[in-house]
N, C-alpha and C positions, 0 to 999 in steps of 0.2 A: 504493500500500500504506500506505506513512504516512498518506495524507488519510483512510484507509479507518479507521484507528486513530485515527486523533484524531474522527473525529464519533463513531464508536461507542462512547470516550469522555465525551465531551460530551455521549450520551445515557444513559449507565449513571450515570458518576459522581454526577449532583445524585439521580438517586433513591438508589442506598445512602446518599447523606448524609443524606439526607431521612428515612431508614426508620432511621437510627442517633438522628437528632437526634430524633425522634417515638419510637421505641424501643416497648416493650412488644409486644403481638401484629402492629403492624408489620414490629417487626424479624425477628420468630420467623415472621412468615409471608414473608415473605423469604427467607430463610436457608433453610426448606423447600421452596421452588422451587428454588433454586438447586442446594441438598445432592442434592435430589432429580434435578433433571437433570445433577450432577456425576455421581451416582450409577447413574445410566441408563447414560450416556457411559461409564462406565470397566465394564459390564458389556458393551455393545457390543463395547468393545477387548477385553476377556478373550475375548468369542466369535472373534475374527478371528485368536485362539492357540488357538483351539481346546477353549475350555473353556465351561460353562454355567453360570457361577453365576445367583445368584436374586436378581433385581431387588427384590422385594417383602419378602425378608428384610432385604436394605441398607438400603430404604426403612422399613422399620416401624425399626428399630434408628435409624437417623436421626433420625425424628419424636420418638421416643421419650426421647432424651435431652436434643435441643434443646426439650420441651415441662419434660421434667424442671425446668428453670433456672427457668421462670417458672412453670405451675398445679399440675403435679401430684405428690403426696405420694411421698418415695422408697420407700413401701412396692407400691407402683404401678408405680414406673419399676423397679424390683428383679425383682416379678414376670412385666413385658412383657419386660423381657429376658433373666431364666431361659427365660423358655417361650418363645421366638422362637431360643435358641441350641439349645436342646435340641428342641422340635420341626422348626426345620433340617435338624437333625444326623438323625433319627428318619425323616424326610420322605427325605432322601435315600439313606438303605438302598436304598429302592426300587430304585433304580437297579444297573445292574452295567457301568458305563462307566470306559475307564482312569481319568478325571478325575473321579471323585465324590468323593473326599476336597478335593481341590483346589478345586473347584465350593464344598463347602460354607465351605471355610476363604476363598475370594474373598468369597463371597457377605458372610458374617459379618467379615471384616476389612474392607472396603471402608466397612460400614455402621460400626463402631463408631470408624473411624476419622475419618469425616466428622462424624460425630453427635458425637464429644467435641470435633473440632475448633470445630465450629460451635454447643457448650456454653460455649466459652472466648468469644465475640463475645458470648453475653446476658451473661455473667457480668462481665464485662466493664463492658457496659451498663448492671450494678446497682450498681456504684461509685459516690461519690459524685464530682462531675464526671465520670460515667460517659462520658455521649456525647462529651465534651473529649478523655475518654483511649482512647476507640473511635476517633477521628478519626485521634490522632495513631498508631494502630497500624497503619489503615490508609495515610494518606497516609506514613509511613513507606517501607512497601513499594510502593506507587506510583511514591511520587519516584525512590526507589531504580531502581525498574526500569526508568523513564525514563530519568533518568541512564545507567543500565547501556545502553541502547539505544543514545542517542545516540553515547555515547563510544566503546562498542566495537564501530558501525559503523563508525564514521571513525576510529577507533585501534586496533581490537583485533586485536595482530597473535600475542600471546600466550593461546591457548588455555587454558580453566580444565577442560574433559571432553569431549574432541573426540568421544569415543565414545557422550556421551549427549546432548549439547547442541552439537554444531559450533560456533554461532555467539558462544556464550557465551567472553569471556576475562576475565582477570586486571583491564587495562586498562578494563574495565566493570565490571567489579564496585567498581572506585577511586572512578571517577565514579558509582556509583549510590550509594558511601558518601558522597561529599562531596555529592550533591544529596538522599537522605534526612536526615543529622545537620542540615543547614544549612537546609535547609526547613522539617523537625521543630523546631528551637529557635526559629523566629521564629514559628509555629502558637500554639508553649506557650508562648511571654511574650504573644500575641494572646490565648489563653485564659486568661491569669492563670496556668501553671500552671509548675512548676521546668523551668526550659530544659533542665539534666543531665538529668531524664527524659526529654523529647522529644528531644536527644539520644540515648537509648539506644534508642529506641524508634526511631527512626531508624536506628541501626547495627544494632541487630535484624531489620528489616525490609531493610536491604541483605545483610546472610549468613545468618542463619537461613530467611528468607523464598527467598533464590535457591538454595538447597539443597532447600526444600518444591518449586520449579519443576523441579529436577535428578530429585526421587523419581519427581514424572510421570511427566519424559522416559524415565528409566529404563523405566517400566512399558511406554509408548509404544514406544518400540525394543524391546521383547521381543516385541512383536506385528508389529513393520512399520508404526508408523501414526507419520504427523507429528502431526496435531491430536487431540483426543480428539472432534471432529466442528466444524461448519464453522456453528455456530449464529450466534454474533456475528460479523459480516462484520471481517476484519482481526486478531479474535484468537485464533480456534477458537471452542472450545466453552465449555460450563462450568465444565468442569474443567479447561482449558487457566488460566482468569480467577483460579479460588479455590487454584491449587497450593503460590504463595507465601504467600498468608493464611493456609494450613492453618498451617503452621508460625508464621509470625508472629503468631498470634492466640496461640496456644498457649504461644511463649516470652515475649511481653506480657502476658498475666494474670500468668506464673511470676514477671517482673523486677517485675509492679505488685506483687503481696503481698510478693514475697520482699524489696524494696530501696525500696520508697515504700510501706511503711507501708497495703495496702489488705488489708481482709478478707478471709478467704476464702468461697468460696461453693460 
């Protein structure tokens, strides 16, 4: 299982590097594979509870605000997603099933969830030392979850959500702090940039980031399902990969404007 995770690894991690450090419709066509088969994958798991949301409304809501960040005018992304929420909504009157309400509110939360998540990674990117501070938000949450891995299989005897996540404890979540911050601060004196931030971006990425892993789990248990599917050999699916990024990309743009001084976008 571990040797299983560590190639799959070793073959993911240099292309996101590669697509963060090259950036522009790289990275955005990226991010739309990915979004997009997180997005499948959690429309599957809502079918195995019993519900139908719509793939293709998540999907266009995705495209649409991860395109937002980099070509097109927000009077454009304004109007693709009035008319994707509202014709949704209009689309599924048709219906007269217990789950049409739910159907549509999955359908359209799932998308706009992903779609600003995955706004926060370009915006991110358009900073200056953008791809530097893309790095450090993701190998943040990396290290962090390595850490958390290692230490709370061989130590973790105190549970952090036995109900949502078994394997997850306290004891790993310690170590994914001390191997996010401590990782993170030698990245950012490598990249020239203040250690306190890759620091925080680091501690971000060990609790905001294993709480975006906890949101899945949750959805996951509501359905019965361990993985959100079995694409990546060793670490599920897609959205198994991007659960803690959703949040740590998210509170990483928040900590780069709000406390280093970056733009907003």
């Amino acid at each position: 299982m571990l040797l299983t995770r560590v190639l799959s690894a070793i073959v993911l991690v240099p292309l996101v590097v590669a697509a963060v450090l090259i950036g522009d419709w790289v990275l955005v066509a990226l991010l739309a594979v990915a979004l997009g088969l997180a997005s499948e994958e959690f429309v599957r798991l809502m079918q195995q509870g019993g519900y139908r949301p719509i793939w293709l409304v998540a999907f266009v809501l995705v495209a649409t605000l991860l395109l937002d960040s980099t070509v097109i005018e927000a009077r454009l992304m304004i109007t693709v997603v009035s008319l994707t929420l509202i014709g949704s909504l209009v689309w599924h009157m048709r219906h007269r099933t217990a789950t049409v309400t739910a159907d549509w509110a999955l359908s359209v939360a799932i998308g706009l969830y992903l779609g600003w998540a995955g706004r926060q990674f370009v915006a991110i990117r358009a900073f200056d030392d953008g791809a530097a501070w893309l790095v450090l938000v993701l190998t943040g949450t990396w290290l962090a979850d390595s850490g958390a891995y290692f230490v709370g299989s061989r130590a973790g005897h105190h549970k952090m959500a036995p109900t949502l996540s078994p394997k997850k404890s306290w004891e790993g979540i310690a170590g994914g702090i001390v191997a996010g911050v401590a990782g993170n601060v030698l990245l950012a004196a490598m990249f020239g940039l203040p250690p306190i931030h890759g620091a925080a971006l680091g501690l971000l990425g060990a609790t905001i980031g294993t709480l975006g892993d906890l949101s899945i789990s949750m959805m996951k248990r509501q359905v019965g399902a361990k993985d959100s599917s079995q694409l990546i050999p060793g670490h599920g699916g897609a959205l198994d990969r991007v659960d803690s990024l959703l949040f740590s990309v998210v509170a990483g743009y928040l900590y780069l404007t709000w406390f280093a001084g970056m733009p907003t976008a």
